[in-house]
C-alpha positions in Angstrom: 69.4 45.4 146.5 69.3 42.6 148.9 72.1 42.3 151.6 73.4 39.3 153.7 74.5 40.6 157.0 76.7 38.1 160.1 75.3 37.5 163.1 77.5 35.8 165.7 76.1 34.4 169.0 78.7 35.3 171.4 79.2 35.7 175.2 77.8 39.2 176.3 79.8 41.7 176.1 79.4 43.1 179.6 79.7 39.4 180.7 83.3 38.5 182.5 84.6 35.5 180.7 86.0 32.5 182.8 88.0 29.9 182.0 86.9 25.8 182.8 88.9 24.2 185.0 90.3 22.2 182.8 91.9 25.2 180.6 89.7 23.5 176.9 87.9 26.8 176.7 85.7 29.3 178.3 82.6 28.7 180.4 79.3 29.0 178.2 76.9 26.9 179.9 74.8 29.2 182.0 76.4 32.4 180.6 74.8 35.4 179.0 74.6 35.0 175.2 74.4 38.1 172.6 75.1 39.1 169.2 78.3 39.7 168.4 78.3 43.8 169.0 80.0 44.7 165.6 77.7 42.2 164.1 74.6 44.9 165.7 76.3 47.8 164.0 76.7 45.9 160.7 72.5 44.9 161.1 71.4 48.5 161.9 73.5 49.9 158.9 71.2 47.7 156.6 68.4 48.6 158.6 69.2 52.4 157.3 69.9 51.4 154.1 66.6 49.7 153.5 64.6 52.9 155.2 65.9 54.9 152.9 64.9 52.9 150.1 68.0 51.7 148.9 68.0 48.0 150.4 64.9 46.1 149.3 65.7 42.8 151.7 67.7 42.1 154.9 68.6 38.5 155.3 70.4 37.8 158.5 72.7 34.2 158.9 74.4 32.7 161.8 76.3 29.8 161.7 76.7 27.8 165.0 74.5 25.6 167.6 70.8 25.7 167.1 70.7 28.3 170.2 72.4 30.5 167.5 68.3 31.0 166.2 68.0 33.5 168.8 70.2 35.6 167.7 68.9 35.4 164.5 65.4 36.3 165.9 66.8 39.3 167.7 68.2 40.6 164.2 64.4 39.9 162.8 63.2 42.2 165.9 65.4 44.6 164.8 63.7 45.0 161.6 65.8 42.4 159.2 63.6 40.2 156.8 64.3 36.9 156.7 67.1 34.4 159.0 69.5 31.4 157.7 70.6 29.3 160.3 73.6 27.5 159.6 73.9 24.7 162.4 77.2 23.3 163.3 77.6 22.6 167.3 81.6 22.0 166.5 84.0 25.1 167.0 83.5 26.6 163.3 86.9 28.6 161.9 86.7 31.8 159.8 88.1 30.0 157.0 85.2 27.6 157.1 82.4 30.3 158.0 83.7 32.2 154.7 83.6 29.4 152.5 79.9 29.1 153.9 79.0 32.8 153.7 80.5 32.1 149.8 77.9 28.9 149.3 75.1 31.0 150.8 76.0 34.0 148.5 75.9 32.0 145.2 72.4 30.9 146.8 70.7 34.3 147.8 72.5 36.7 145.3 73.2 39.6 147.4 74.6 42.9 146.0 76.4 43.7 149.5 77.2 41.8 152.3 78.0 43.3 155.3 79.8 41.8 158.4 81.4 42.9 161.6 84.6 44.1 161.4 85.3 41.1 164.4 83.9 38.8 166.4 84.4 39.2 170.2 85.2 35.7 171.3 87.9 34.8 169.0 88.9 38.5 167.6 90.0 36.8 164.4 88.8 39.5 162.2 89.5 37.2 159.2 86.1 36.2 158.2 85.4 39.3 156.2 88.8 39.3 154.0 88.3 35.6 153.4 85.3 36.3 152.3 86.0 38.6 149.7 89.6 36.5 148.3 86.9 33.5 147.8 84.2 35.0 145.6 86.5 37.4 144.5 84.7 41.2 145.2 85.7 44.2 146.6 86.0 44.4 150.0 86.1 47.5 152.8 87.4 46.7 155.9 87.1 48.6 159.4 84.1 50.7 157.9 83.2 53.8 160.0 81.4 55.7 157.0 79.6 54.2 154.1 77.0 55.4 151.0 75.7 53.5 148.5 75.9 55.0 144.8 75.0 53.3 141.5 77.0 50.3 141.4 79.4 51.5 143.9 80.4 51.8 147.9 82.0 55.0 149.4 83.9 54.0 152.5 85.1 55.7 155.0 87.5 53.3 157.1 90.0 53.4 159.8 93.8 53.1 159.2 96.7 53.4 161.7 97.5 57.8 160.7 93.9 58.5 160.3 90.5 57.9 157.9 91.2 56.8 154.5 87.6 57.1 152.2 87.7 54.8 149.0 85.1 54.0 146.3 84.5 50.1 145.4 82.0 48.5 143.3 79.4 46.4 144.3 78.8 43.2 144.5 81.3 43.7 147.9 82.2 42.5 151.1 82.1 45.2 154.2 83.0 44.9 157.5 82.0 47.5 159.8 83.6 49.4 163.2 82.5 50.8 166.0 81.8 54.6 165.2 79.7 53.6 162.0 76.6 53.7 163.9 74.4 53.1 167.1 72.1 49.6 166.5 68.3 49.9 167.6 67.1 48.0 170.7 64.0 46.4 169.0 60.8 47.1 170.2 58.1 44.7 171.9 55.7 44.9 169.2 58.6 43.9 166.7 59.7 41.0 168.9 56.6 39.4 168.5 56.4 40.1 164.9 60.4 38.4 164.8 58.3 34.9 166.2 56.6 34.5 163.0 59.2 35.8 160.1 61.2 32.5 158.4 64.6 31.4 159.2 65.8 28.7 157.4 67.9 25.8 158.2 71.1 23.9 156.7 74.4 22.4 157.3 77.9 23.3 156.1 77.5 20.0 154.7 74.2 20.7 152.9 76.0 23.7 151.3 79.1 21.6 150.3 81.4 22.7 152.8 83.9 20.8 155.0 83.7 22.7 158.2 86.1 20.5 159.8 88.5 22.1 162.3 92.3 23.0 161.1 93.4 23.9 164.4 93.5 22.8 167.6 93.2 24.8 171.0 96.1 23.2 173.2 94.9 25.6 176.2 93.6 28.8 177.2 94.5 30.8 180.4 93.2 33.5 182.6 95.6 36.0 182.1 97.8 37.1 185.0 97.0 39.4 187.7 98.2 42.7 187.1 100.2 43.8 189.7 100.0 46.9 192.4 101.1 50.0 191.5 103.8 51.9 193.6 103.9 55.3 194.9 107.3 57.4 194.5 108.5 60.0 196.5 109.6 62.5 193.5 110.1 62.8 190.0 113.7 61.8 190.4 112.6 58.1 191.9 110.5 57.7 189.4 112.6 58.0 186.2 115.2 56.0 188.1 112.8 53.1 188.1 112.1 53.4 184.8 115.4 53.6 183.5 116.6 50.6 186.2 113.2 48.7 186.6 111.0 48.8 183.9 113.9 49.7 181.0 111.5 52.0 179.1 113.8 54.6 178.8 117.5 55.3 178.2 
């Protein structure tokens, strides 16, 4: 079985996003980078997969500026086969990243791709879905348990009262959540292996895709300063003002 697996290069996670001046986006230049966290998860599920025999290659693709390589080169670290790097230094939409992920998947022939249930920046969480409507597969979504069977997926994912475990057959889309797993930090040795492993490189419009933008970003804004708490003197204070302040109850 072979398996395409996202990678997003995104700020860090630990990193404090900030706002330009001019309110067009947020601050990159000189920031932090990462892969997109979910999109770690969703790399070290394969990574398990193809340890236990049942995943014969890993083939990693990222889609954005040509910095985007290094994220692709930390996935090869991790233990993933092979990178696509799909460069586009325009904002790229999830509707445009799926049709993509569809050209690359008529390409590569994958039984199974998986992707983060998100990404970070934009939490979209579209990508996946899309995904899955274009070439028309199954598709899991929020994944926090999965097995492969014979021509099948068990899935374990999360819904609003609970876990819900379903059975789809492959080929299929999966994006993954948070509690599936915890990703490998890759090793040194396996860092410098990462140098020499191939990632190839195309265009949206090499694969026949019009990555043109659909919407545009009027402005983005810090968002406002929470305010100070206040200390009451008893319980009786404090239901008034939430009956008479805050309105929360009756």
């Amino acid at each position: 079985m072979k398996v395409l697996v996202g990678v997003k290069r995104v700020l860090d996670a630990y990193v404090k996003a900030r706002v330009k001046p001019d309110g067009s986006g947020v601050v990159t230049d000189n920031v932090k980078m990462s892969m997109n966290p979910f999109d770690e998860i969703a790399v070290e599920q394969a990574l398990r997969f193809k340890e236990a025999g049942q995943v014969e290659e890993i083939v990693a693709v990222s889609i954005g500026p040509a910095k985007s390589e290094e994220t692709i080169r930390t996935a090869l670290a991790m233990g993933a086969d092979r990178g696509i790097l799909v460069e586009a230094d325009a904002e790229i939409e999830p509707l445009a990243v799926a049709k993509v992920f569809k050209a690359l998947v008529e390409k590569e022939q994958p039984e199974l791709v998986l992707l983060g249930k998100q990404a970070i920046d934009d939490d979209c969480n579209q990508t996946g879905q899309m995904l899955a409507a274009l070439l028309g597969w199954a598709q899991g979504t929020f994944i926090s348990k999965i097995e492969l069977g014979d021509g099948n997926v068990t899935v374990t994912r999360e819904v609003d009262g609970g876990l819900e475990r379903a059975q789809i057959k492959t080929p299929a889309v999966v994006t993954v959540d948070l509690r599936l797993n915890e990703p490998r930090y890759a090793s040194l040795p396996n860092i410098m292996k990462a140098k020499k492993k191939p990632v190839d490189k195309t265009t949206p419009a090499e694969l026949g895709v019009d990555a043109t933008p659909r919407i545009t970003t009027l402005e983005v804004q810090e968002p406002p300063p929470r305010a100070a708490g206040v200390k009451v003197a008893s319980v009786a204070e404090l239901v008034d003002k939430l009956r008479n302040e805050a309105r929360v109850i009756g």
